[in-house]
ZAZAZA-376325 format. One line per 10 residues: their letters; for each residue z, y, x of N, C-alpha, C. Coordinates in nm, 2 decimals. Example, Ala and Ser with C-alpha at 12.3 -4.5 7.8 and 13.67 -1.06 7.14 Angstrom:
AS) 0.78,-0.57,1.32,0.78,-0.45,1.23,0.78,-0.33,1.32  0.71,-0.22,1.28,0.71,-0.11,1.37,0.79,0.00,1.29;
END
This chain:
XXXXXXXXXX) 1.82,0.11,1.90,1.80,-0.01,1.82,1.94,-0.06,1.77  1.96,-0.11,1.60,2.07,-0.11,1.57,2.07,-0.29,1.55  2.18,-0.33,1.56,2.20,-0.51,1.49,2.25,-0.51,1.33  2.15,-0.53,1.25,2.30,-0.59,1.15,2.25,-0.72,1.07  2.36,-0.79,1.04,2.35,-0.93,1.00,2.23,-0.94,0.85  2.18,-1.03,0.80,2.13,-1.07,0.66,2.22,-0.99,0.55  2.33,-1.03,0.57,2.37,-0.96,0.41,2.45,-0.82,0.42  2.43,-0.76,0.53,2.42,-0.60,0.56,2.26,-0.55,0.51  2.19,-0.65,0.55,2.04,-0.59,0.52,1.98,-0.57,0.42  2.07,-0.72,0.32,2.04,-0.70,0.18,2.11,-0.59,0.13;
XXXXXXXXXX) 2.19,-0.57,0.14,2.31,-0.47,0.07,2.23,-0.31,0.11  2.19,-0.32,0.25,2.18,-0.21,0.28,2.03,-0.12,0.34  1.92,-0.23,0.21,1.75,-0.18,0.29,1.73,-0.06,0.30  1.78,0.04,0.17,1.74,0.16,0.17,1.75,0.22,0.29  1.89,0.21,0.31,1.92,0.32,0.41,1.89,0.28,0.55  1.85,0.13,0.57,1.79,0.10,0.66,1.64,0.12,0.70  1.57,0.11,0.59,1.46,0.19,0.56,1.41,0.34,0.60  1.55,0.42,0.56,1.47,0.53,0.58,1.52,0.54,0.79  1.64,0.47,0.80,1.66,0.49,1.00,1.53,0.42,1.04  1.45,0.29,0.99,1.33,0.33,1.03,1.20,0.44,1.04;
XXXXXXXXXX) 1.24,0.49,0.94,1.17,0.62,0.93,1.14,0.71,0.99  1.29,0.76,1.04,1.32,0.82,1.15,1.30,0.77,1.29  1.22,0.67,1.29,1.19,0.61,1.44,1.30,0.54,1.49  1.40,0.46,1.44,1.48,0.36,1.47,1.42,0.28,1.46  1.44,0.14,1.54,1.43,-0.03,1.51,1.56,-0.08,1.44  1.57,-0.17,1.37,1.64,-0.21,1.32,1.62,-0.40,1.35  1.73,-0.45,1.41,1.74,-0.59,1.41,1.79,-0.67,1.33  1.73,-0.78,1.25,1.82,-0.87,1.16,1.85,-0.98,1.19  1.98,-1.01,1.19,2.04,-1.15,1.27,2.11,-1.23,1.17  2.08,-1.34,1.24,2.16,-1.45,1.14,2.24,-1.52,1.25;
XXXXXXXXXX) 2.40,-1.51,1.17,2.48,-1.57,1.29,2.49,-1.48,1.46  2.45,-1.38,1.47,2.43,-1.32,1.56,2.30,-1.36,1.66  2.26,-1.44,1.58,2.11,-1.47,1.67,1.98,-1.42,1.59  1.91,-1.30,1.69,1.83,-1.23,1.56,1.69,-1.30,1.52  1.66,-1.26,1.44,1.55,-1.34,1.33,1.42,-1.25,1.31  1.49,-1.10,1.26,1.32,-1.06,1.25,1.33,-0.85,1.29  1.30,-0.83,1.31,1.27,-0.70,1.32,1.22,-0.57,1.27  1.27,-0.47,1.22,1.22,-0.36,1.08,1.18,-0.23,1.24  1.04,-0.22,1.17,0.97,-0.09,1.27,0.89,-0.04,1.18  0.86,0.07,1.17,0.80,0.16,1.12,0.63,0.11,1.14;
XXXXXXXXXX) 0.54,0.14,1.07,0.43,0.10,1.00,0.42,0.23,1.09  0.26,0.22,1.18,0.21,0.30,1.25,0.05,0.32,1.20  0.01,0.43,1.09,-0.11,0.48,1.06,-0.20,0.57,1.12  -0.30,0.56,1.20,-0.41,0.63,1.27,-0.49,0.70,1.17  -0.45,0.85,1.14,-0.53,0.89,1.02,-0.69,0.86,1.07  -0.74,0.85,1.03,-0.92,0.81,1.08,-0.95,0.91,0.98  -1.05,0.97,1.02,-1.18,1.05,0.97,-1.28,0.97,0.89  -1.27,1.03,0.77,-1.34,0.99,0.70,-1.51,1.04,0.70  -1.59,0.95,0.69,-1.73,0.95,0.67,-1.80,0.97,0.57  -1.88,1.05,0.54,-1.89,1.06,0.40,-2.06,1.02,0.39;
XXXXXXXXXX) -2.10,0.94,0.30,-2.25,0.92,0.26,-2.24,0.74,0.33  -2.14,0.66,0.36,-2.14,0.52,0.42,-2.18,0.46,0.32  -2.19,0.45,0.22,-2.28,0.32,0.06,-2.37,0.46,0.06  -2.46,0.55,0.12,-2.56,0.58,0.02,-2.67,0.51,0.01  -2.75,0.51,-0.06,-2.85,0.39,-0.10,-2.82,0.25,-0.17  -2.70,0.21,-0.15,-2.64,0.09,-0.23,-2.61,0.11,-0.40  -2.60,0.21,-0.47,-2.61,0.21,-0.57,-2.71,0.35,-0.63  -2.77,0.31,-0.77,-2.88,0.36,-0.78,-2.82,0.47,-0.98  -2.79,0.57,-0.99,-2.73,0.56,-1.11,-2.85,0.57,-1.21  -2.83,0.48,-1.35,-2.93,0.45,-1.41,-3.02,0.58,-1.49;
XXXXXXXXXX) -3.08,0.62,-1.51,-3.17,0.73,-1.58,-3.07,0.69,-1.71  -3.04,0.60,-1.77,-3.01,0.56,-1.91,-2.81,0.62,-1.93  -2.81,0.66,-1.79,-2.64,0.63,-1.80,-2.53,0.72,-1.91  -2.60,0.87,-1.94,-2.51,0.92,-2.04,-2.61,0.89,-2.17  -2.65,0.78,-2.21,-2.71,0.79,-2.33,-2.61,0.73,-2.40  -2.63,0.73,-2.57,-2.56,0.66,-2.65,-2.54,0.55,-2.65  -2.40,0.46,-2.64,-2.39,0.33,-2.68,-2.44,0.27,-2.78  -2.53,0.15,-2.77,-2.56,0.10,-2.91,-2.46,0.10,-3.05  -2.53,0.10,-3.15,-2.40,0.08,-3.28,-2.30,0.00,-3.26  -2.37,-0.15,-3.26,-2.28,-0.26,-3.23,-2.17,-0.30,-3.14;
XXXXXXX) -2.21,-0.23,-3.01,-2.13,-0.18,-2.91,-2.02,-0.09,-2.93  -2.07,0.02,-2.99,-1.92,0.10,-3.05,-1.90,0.02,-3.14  -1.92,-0.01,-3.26,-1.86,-0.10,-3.32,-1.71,-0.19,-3.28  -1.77,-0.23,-3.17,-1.65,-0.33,-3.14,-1.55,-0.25,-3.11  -1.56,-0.12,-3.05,-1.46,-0.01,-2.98,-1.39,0.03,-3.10  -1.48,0.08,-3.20,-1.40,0.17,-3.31,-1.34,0.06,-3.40  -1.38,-0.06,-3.43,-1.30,-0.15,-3.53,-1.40,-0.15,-3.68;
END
């Protein structure tokens, strides 16, 4: 775990960014008394389910038919 002050942090997110990345902590201090703490965002890939909304939407019999005139109209000008 490293310390560095507010305007090391500004100057220096990227590359603080990526020593997070690499599984570092990074501490931010002000005055030498720390404030807030940079840790890597921890994602649980989950398994995706497939068929969870089926029955919630119904697609219309009408759906690839032609748009009214008037309706293109507005599209084409």
């Amino acid at each position: 775990m490293i310390q560095v002050n507010i305007h090391e942090a500004k100057t220096q997110l990227s590359r603080l960014l990526a020593r997070v990345e690499a599984g570092e902590e990074v501490v931010i201090a002000r005055a030498g008394r720390p404030v807030a703490r940079l840790s890597a965002v921890t994602v649980a890939p989950g398994e995706r389910r497939l068929g969870l909304d089926a029955g919630l939407f119904r697609v219309p019999d009408d759906f690839d038919a032609p748009l009214p005139d008037e309706l293109l109209d507005t599209f084409e000008g």
